[in-house]
ROZA-866952 format. One record per residue (C-alpha): x, y, z; residue number from 1; residue in one letter. Coordinates in Angstrom, 1 decimal. Example, Ala and Ser with C-alpha at 12.3 -4.5 7.8 and 13.67 -1.06 7.14 Angstrom:
% residues 2
+--------+--------+--------+-----+-----+
|      u |      v |      w |   n | res |
+--------+--------+--------+-----+-----+
|   12.3 |   -4.5 |    7.8 |   1 |   A |
|   13.7 |   -1.1 |    7.1 |   2 |   S |
+--------+--------+--------+-----+-----+
***
This chain:
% residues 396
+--------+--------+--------+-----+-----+
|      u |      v |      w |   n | res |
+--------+--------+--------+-----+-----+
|  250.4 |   46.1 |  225.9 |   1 |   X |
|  247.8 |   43.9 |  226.0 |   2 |   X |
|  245.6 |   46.1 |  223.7 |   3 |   X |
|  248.5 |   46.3 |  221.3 |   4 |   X |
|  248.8 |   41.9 |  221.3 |   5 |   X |
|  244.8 |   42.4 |  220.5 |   6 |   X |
|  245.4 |   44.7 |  217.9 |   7 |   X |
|  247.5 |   42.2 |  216.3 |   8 |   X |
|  245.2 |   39.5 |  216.6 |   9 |   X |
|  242.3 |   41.4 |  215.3 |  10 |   X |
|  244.4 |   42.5 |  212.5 |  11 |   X |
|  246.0 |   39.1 |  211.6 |  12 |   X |
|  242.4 |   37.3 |  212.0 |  13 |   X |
|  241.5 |   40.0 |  209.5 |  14 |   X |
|  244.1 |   39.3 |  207.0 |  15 |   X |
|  243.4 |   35.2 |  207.1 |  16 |   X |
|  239.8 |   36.0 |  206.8 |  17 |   X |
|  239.1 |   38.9 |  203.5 |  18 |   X |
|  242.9 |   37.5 |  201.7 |  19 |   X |
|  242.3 |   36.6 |  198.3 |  20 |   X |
|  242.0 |   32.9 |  197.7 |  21 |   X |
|  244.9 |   32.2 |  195.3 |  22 |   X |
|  243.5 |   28.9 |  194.3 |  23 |   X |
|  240.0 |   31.1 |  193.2 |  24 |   X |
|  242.0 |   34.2 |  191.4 |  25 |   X |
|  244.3 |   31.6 |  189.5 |  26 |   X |
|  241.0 |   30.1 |  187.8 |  27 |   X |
|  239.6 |   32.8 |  187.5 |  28 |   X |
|  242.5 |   34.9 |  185.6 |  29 |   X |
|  244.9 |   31.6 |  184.5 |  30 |   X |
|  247.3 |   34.4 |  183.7 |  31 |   X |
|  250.9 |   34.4 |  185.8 |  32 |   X |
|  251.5 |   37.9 |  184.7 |  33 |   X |
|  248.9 |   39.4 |  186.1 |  34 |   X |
|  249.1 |   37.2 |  189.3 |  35 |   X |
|  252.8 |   38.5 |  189.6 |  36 |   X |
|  251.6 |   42.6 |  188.9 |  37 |   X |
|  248.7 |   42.1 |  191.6 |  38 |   X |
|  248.9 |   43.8 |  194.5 |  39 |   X |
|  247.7 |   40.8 |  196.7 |  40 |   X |
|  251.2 |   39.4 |  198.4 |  41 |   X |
|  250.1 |   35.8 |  198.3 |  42 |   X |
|  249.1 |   36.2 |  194.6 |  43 |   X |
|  252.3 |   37.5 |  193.6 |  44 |   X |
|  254.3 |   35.3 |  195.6 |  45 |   X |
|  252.3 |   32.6 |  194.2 |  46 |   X |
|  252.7 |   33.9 |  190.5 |  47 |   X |
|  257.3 |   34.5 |  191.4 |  48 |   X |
|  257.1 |   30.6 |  192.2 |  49 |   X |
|  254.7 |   29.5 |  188.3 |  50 |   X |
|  256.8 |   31.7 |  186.3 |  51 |   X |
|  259.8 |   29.7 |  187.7 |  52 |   X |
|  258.1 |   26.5 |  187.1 |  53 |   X |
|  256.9 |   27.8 |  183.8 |  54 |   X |
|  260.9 |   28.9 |  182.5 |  55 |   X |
|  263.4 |   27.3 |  184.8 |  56 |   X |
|  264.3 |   31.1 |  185.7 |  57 |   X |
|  266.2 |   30.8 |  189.0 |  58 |   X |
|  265.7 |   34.9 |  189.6 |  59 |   X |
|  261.7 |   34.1 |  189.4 |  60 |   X |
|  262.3 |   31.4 |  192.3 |  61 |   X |
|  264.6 |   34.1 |  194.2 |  62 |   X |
|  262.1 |   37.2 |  193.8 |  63 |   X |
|  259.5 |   34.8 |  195.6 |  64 |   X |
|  261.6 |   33.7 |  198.3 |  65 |   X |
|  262.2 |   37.1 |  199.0 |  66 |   X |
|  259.2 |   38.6 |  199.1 |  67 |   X |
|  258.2 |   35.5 |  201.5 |  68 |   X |
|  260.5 |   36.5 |  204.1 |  69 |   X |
|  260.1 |   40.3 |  203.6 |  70 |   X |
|  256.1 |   39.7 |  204.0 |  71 |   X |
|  255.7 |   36.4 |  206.1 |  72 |   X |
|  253.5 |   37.8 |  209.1 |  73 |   X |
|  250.8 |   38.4 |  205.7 |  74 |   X |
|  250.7 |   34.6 |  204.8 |  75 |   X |
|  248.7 |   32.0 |  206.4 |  76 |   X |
|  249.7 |   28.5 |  207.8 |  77 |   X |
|  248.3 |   27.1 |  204.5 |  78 |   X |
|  250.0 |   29.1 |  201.9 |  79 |   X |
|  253.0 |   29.0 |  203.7 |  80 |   X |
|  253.7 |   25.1 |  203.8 |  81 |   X |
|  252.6 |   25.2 |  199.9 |  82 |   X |
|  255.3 |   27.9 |  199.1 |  83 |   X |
|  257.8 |   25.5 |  200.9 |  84 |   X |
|  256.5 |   22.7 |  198.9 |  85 |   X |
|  256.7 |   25.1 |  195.4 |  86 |   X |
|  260.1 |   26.3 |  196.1 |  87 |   X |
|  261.9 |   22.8 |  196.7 |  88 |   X |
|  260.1 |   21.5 |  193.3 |  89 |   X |
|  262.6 |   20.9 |  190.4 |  90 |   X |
|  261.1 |   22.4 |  186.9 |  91 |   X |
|  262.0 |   19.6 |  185.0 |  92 |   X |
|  260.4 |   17.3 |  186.9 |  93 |   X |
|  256.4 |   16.1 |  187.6 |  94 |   X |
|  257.2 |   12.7 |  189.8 |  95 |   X |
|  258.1 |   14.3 |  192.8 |  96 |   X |
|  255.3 |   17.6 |  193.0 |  97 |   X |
|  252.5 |   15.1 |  192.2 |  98 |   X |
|  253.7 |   13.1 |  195.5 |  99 |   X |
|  254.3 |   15.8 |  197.9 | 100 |   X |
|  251.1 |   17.6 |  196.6 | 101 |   X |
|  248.9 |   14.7 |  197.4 | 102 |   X |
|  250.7 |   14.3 |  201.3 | 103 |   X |
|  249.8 |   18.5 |  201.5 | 104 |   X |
|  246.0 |   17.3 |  200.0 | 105 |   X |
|  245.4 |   14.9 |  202.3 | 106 |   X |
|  246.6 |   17.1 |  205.2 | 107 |   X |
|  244.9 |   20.4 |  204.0 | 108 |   X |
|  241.9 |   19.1 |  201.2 | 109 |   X |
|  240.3 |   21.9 |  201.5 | 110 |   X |
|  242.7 |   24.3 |  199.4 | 111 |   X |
|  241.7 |   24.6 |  195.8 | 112 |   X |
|  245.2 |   25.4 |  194.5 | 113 |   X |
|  245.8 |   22.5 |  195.4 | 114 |   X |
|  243.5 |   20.3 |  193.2 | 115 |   X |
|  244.5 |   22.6 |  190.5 | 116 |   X |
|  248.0 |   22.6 |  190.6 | 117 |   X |
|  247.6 |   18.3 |  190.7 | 118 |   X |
|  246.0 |   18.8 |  187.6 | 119 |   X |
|  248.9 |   20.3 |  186.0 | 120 |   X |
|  251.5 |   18.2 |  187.0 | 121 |   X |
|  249.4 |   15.0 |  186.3 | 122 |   X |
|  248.7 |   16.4 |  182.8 | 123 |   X |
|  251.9 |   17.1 |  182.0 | 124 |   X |
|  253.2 |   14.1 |  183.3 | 125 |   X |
|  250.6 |   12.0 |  181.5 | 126 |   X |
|  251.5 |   13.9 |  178.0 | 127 |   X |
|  255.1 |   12.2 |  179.1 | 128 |   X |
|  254.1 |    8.6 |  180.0 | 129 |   X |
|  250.8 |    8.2 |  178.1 | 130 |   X |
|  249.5 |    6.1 |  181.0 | 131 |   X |
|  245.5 |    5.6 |  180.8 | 132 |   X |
|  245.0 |    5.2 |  184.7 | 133 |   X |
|  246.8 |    8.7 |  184.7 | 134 |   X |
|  244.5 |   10.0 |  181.7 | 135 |   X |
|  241.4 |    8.8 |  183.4 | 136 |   X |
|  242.4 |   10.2 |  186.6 | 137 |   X |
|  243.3 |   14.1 |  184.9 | 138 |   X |
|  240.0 |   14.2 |  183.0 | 139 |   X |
|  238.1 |   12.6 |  186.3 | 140 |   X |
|  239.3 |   15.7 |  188.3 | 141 |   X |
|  239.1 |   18.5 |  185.3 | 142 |   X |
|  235.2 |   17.0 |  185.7 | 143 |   X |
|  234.4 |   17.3 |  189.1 | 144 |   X |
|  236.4 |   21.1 |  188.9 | 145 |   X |
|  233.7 |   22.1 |  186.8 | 146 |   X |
|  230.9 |   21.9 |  188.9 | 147 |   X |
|  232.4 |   24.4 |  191.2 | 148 |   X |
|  234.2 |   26.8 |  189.0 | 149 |   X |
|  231.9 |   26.3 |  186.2 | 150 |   X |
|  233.6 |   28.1 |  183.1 | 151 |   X |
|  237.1 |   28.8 |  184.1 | 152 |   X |
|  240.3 |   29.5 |  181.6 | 153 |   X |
|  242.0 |   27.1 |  183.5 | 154 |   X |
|  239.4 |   23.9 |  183.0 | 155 |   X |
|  238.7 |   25.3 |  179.5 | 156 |   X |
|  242.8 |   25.1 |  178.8 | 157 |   X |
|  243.4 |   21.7 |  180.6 | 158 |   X |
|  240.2 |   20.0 |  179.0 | 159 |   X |
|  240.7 |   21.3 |  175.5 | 160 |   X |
|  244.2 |   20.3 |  175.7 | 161 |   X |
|  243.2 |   17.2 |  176.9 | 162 |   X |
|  240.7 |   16.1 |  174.1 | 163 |   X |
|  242.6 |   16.9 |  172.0 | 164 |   X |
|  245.9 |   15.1 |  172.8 | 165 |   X |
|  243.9 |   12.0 |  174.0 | 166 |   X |
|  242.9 |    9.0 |  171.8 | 167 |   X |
|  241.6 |    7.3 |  174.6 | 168 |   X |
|  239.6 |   10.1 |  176.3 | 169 |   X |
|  239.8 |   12.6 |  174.0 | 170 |   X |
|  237.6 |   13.6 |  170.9 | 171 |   X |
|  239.2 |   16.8 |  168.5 | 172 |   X |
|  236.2 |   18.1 |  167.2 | 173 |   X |
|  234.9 |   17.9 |  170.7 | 174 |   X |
|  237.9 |   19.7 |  172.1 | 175 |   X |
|  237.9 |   22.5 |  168.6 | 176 |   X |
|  234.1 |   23.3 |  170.3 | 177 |   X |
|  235.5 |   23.8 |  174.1 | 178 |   X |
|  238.0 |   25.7 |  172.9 | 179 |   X |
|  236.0 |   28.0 |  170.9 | 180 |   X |
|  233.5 |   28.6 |  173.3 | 181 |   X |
|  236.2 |   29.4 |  175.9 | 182 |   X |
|  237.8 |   32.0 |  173.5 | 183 |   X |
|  234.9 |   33.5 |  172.8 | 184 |   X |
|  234.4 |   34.3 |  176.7 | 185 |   X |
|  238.1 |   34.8 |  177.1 | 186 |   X |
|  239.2 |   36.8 |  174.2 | 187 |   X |
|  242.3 |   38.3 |  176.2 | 188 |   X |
|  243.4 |   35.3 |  177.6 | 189 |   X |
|  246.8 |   34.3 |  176.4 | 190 |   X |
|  246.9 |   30.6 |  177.2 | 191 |   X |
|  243.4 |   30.3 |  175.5 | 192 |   X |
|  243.7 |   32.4 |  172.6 | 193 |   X |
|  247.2 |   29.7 |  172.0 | 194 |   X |
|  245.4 |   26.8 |  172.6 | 195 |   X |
|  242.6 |   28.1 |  169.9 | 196 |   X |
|  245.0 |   29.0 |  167.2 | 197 |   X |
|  247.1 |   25.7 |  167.7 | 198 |   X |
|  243.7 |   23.4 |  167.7 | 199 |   X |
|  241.9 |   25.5 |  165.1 | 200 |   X |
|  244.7 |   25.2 |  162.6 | 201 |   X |
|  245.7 |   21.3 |  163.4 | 202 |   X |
|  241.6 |   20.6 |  161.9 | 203 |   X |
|  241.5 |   23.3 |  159.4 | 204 |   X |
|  238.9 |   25.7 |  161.1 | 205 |   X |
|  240.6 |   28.3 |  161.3 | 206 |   X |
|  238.8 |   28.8 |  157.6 | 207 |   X |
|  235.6 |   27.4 |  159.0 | 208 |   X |
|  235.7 |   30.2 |  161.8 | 209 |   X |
|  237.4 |   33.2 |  159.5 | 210 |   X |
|  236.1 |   36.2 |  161.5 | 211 |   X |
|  236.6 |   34.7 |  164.8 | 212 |   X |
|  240.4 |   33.9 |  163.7 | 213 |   X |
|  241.5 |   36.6 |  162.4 | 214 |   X |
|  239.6 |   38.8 |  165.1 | 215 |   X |
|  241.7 |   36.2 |  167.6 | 216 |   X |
|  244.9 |   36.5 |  165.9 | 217 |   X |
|  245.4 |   40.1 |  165.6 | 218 |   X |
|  244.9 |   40.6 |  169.3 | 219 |   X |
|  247.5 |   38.2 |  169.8 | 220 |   X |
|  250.2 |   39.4 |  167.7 | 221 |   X |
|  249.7 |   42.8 |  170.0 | 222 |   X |
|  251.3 |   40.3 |  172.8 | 223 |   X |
|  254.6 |   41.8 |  173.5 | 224 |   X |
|  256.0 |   37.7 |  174.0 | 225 |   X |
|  253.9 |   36.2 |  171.5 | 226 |   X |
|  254.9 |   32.7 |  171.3 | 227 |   X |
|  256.9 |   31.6 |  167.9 | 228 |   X |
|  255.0 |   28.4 |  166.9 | 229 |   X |
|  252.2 |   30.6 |  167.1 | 230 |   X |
|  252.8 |   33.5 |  165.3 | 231 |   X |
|  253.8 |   30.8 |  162.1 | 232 |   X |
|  250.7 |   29.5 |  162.6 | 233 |   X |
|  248.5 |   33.0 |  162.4 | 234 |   X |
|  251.4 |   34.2 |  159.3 | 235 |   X |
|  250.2 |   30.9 |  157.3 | 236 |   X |
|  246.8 |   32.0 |  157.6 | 237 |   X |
|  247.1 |   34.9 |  156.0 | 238 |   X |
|  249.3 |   34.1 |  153.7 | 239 |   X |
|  246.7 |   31.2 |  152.2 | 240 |   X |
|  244.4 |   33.9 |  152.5 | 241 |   X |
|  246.8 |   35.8 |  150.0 | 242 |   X |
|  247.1 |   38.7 |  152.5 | 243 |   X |
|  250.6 |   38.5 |  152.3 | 244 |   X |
|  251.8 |   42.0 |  153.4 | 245 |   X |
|  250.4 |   41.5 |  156.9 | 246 |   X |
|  251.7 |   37.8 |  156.7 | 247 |   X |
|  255.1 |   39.6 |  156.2 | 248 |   X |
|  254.9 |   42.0 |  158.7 | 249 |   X |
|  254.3 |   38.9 |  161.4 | 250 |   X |
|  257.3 |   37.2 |  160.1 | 251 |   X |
|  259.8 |   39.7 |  159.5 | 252 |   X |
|  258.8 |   42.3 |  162.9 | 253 |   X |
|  257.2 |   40.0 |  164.8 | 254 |   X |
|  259.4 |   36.2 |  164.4 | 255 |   X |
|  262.8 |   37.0 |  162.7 | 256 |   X |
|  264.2 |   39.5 |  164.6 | 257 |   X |
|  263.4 |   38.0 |  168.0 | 258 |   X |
|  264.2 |   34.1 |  167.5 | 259 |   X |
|  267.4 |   32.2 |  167.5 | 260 |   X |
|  265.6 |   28.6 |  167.4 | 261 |   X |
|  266.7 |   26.4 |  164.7 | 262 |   X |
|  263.3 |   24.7 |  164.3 | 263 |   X |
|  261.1 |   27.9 |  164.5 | 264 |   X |
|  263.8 |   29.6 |  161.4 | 265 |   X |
|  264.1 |   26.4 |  159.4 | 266 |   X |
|  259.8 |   26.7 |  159.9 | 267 |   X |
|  259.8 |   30.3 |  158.6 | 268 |   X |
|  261.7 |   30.0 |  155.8 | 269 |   X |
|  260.1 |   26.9 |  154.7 | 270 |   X |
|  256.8 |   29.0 |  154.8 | 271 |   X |
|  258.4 |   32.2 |  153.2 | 272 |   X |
|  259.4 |   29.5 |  150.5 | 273 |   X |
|  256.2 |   28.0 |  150.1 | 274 |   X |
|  254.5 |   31.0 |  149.6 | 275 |   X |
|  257.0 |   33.2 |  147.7 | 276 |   X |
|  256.1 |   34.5 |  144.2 | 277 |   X |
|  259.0 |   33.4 |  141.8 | 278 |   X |
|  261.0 |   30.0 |  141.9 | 279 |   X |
|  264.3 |   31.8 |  142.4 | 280 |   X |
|  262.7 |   33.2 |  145.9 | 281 |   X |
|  261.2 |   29.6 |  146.4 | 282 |   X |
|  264.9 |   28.0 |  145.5 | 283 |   X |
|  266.8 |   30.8 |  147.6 | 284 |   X |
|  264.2 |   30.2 |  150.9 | 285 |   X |
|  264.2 |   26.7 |  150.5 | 286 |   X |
|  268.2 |   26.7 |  150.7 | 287 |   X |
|  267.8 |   28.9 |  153.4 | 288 |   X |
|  265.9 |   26.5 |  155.2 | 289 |   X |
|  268.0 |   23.7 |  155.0 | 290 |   X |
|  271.0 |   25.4 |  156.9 | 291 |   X |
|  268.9 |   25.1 |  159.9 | 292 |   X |
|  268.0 |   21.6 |  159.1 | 293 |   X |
|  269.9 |   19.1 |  156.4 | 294 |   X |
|  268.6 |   16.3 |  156.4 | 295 |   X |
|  264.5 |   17.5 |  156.2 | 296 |   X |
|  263.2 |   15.3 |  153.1 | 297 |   X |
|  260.0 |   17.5 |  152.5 | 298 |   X |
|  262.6 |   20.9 |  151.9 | 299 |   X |
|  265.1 |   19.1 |  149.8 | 300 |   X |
|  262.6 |   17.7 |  147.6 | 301 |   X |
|  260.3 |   21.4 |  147.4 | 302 |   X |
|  264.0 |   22.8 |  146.8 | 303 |   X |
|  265.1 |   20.7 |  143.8 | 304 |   X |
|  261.6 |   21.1 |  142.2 | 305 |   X |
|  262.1 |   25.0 |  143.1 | 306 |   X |
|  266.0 |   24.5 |  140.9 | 307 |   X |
|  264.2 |   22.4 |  138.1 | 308 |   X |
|  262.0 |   25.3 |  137.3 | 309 |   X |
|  264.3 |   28.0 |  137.8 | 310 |   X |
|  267.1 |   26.4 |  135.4 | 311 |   X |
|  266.2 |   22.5 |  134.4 | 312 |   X |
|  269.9 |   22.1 |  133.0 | 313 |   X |
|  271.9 |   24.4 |  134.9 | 314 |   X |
|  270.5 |   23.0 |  138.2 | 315 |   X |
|  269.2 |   19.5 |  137.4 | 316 |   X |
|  272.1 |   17.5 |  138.9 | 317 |   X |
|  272.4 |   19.2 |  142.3 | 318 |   X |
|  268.4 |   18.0 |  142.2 | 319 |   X |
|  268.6 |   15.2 |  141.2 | 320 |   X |
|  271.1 |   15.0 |  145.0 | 321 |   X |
|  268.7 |   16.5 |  146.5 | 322 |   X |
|  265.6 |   14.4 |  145.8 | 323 |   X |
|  268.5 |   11.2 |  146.0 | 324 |   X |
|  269.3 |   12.0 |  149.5 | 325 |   X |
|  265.4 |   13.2 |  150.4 | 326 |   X |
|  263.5 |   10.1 |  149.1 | 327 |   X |
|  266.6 |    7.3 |  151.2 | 328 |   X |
|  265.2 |   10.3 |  154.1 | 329 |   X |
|  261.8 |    9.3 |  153.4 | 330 |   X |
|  260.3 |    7.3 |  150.6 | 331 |   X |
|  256.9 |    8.8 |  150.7 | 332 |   X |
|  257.7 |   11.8 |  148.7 | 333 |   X |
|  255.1 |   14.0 |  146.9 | 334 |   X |
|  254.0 |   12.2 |  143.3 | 335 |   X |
|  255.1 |   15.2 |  141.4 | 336 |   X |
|  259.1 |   15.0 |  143.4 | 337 |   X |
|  259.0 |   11.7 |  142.8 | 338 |   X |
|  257.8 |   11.7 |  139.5 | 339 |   X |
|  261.3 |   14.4 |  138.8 | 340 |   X |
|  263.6 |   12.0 |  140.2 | 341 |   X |
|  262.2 |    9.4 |  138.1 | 342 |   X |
|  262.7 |   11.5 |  135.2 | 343 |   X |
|  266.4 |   13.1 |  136.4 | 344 |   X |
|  267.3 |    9.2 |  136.8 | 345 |   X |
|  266.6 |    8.2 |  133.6 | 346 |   X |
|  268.3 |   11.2 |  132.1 | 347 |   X |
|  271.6 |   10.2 |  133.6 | 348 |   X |
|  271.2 |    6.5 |  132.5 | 349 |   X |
|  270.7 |    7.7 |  129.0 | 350 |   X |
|  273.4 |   10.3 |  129.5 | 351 |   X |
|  275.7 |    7.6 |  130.9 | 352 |   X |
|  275.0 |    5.1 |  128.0 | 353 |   X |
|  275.9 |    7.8 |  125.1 | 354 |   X |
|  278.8 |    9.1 |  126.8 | 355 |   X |
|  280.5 |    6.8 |  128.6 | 356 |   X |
|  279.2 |    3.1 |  127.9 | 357 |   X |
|  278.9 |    3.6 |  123.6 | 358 |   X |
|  281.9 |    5.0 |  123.3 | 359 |   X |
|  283.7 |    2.6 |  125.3 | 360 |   X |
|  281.1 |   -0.8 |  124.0 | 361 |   X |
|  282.2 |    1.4 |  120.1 | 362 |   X |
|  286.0 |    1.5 |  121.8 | 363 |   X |
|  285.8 |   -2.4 |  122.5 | 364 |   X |
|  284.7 |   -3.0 |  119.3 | 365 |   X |
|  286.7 |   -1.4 |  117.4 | 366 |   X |
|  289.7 |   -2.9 |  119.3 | 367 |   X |
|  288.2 |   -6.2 |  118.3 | 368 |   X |
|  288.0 |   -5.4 |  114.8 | 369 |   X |
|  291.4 |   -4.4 |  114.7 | 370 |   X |
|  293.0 |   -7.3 |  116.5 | 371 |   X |
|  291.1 |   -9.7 |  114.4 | 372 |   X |
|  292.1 |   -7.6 |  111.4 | 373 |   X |
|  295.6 |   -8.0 |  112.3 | 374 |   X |
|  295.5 |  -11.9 |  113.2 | 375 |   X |
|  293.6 |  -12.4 |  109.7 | 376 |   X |
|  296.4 |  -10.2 |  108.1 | 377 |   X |
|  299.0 |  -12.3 |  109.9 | 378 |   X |
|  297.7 |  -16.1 |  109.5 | 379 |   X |
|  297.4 |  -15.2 |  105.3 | 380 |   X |
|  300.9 |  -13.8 |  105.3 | 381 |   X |
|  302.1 |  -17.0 |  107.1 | 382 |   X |
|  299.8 |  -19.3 |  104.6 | 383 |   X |
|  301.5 |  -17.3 |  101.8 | 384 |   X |
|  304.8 |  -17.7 |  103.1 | 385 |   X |
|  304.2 |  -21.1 |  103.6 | 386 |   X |
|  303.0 |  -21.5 |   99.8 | 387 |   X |
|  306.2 |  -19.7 |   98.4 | 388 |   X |
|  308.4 |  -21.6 |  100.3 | 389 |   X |
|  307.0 |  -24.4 |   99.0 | 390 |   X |
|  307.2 |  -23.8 |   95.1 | 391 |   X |
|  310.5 |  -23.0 |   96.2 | 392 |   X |
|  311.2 |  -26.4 |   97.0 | 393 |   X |
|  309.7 |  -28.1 |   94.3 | 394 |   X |
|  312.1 |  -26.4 |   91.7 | 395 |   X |
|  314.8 |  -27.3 |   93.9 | 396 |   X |
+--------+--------+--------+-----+-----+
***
């Protein structure tokens, strides 16, 4: 028996001693999915509880509770209490996991999972509030991070991200050249390759860096969940590139087919409209467009310009609507929209003075005429009146 307790010991000493670190493979990899397909149990426990965080998914949240109980002699002390703490933590909020992280730091500072999963829910709760101390303190600890992992996805994400959302902190061309180095080192990673695309288009390199983009781009739209705000971006690229057919095939196999998000199909018809070859398609997208979204100034002005040029008289009062309703939306309206309005606007005052106030001004005169026609006519029959009844009383 007592061989058997020993056998247990040994074994469990063995398992707390050569288990993978999760704080260590999460840097390293900064990819949930392959935390949850890994064959380490505290990794995919630990990967069930982020892709809960990540969605809001209650059967992520469920899968890791079960696999806690179904393997719990296989988890140390350590991972244990965190998994408590990562299973009571609400997704929508970043408050409450920052406070109960730092108790779990100050008991256990030695975990590195720790100090990386504080650096998420600072971040994000910084992106909320804006608060410099907050700022100071995520790019602080992203800093010191570094000197131990060196060039991880994760820092490479966080500090990109960071630069380039900061004004305070942050400098963009600063975070374009972290980014680029990290996806250039981590060409498969998901989280990087996003973070590249987004950055690179917001500054305009993604012409600057062509090869690297495109190389980028079409490894991403291989991603069986590609996100949607990404995909638009990578379709516009190619479609200002004038390599349209592939810029189709994004939007129509890869977007349309698996979105149901207002904003993202208001985006890609927008784009299909800015970048279609005939004004009809241009009008037709644009009003295609504005059935996900109204009251968007920028698409009801590109859609009257789109009518004026498919039809200028068949079309040019629902434009003129249009660009009535888009510039009270938004005053700052391109020249050449506002120069059309200008135009429509004077059209209807000149159209409004020949048909409705000259004939009624010619109307009113007229009238005028006639009524001091007829009094003329009437005082010199009375005067006449008067003189013959006169003469008639002189004779008398």
């Amino acid at each position: 028996m007592k061989r058997i307790l020993i056998l247990i010991y040994l074994i469990f000493v063995f398992l707390q001693i050569f288990s993978v670190d999760i704080g260590e493979f999460y840097a390293t990899y900064f990819d949930v999915d392959k935390m949850i397909n890994s064959n380490d149990i505290n990794i995919k426990i630990f990967g069930y509880f982020k892709k809960y965080l990540e969605s809001g998914y209650s059967s992520y949240l469920k899968a890791a509770n079960e696999l806690r109980v179904e393997y719990d002699n296989n988890l140390t002390f350590k991972e244990k209490k965190l998994f408590d703490i990562l299973s009571s933590i609400n997704p929508q909020t970043t408050l409450s996991p920052i406070n109960r992280l730092n108790e779990f730091k100050n008991t256990y500072p030695d975990l590195l999972i720790t100090d990386l999963l504080l650096i998420e829910f600072e971040y994000n709760q910084w992106k909320i509030t804006g608060d410099p101390n907050l700022g100071a303190k995520v790019i602080n600890n992203i800093n010191k991070l570094e000197r131990v992992l060196l060039k991880s996805p994760f820092l490479i994400y966080y500090k990109s991200n960071f630069m380039f959302n900061s004004n305070l902190y942050g400098n963009k061309n600063d975070a374009y050249m972290i980014i680029k180095e990290g996806v250039l080192n981590f060409p498969d990673n998901k989280k990087i390759i996003e973070t590249y695309i987004t950055i690179s288009t917001s500054l305009k390199k993604n012409f600057e860096d062509d090869e690297i983009f495109e190389k980028i781009s079409k490894t991403y739209i291989k991603e069986p969940e590609g996100d949607e705000k990404i995909l638009l971006f990578i379709a516009k690229h190619f479609f200002e590139k004038n390599d349209k057919d592939f810029a189709y095939n994004i939007v129509n196999k890869k977007i349309l087919p698996n979105t149901k998000n207002y904003k993202i199909l208001f985006l890609v018809y927008e784009l299909l409209g800015d970048y279609s070859d005939t004004y009809t398609q241009k009008m037709n997208y644009y009003k295609k467009a504005l059935e996900y979204d109204s009251d968007n100034s920028r698409v009801l002005s590109k859609w009257a310009l789109a009518m004026l040029n498919v039809d200028y008289n068949k079309y040019k009062s629902l434009a003129r609507i249009a660009l009535n309703k888009a510039v009270t939306l938004d005053p700052n309206l391109s020249e050449e929209a506002l120069n059309a309005l200008k135009k429509l606007r004077n059209e209807i005052k000149i159209d409004v003075m020949f048909n409705y106030i000259l004939p009624i001004l010619f109307f009113v005169a007229i009238s005028i005429f006639i009524i001091i026609y007829f009094e003329k006519r009437k005082k010199q029959k009375e005067k006449e009146l008067m003189f013959k009844e006169g003469d008639e009383n002189d004779r008398n």
